[in-house]
C-alpha positions as CSV (number, residue, x, y, z in Angstrom):
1,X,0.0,0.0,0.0
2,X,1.4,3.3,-0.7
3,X,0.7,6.0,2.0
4,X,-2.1,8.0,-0.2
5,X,-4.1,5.1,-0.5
6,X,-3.8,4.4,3.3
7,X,-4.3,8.1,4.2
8,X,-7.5,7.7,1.8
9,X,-8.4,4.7,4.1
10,X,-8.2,6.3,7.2
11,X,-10.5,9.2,6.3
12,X,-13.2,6.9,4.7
13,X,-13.3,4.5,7.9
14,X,-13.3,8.1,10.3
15,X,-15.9,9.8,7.9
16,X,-17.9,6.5,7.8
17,X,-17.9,5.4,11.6
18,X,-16.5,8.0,13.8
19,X,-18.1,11.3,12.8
20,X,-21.0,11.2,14.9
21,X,-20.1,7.9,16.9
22,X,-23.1,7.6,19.6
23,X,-20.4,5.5,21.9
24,X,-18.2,7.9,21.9
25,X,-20.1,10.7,22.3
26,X,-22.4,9.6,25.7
27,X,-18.3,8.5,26.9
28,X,-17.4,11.5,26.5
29,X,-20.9,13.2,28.0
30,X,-20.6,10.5,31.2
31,X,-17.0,10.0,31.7
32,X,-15.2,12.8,29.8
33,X,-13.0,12.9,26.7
34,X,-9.7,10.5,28.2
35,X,-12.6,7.7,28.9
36,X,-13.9,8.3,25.1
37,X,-10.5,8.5,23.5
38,X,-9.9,5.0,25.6
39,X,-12.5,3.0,24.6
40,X,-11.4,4.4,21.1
41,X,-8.3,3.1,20.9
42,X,-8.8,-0.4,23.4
43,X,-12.5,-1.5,22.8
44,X,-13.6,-0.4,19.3
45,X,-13.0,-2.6,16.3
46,X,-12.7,0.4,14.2
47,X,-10.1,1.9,16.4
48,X,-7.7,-1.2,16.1
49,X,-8.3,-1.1,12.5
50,X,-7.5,2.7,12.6
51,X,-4.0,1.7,15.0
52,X,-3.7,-0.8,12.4
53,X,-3.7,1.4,9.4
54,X,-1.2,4.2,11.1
55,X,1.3,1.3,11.8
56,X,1.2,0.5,7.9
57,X,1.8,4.3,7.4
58,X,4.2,4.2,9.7
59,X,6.1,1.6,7.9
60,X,5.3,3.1,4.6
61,X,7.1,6.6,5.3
62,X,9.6,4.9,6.8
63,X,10.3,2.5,3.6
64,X,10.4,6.0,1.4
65,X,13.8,7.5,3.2
């Protein structure tokens, strides 16, 4: 993958399933934006994916220099 096509990735998956995430918004009503950003990145499939994607960037920047 080359790191447009994974940017591209990352804002479809965001634009699809994060703008307006219900779970993360009443997280971040009840328990405040560090509990919402948690759940983000340890419970929510889309958030691993999303970790998974910036690793692959990552690597792909990396392989460039």
């Amino acid at each position: 993958m080359n790191k447009r096509s994974i940017i591209a990735e990352i804002d479809e998956m965001m634009e699809m399933y994060c703008d307006g995430c219900f779970v993360k918004r009443q997280l971040r009503e009840d328990e405040g934006k560090k509990a919402a950003h948690r759940f983000c990145i340890e419970s929510c499939t889309v958030g691993r994916q999303l970790q998974f994607l910036g690793g692959e960037l990552n690597k792909a920047t990396s392989d460039n220099r």
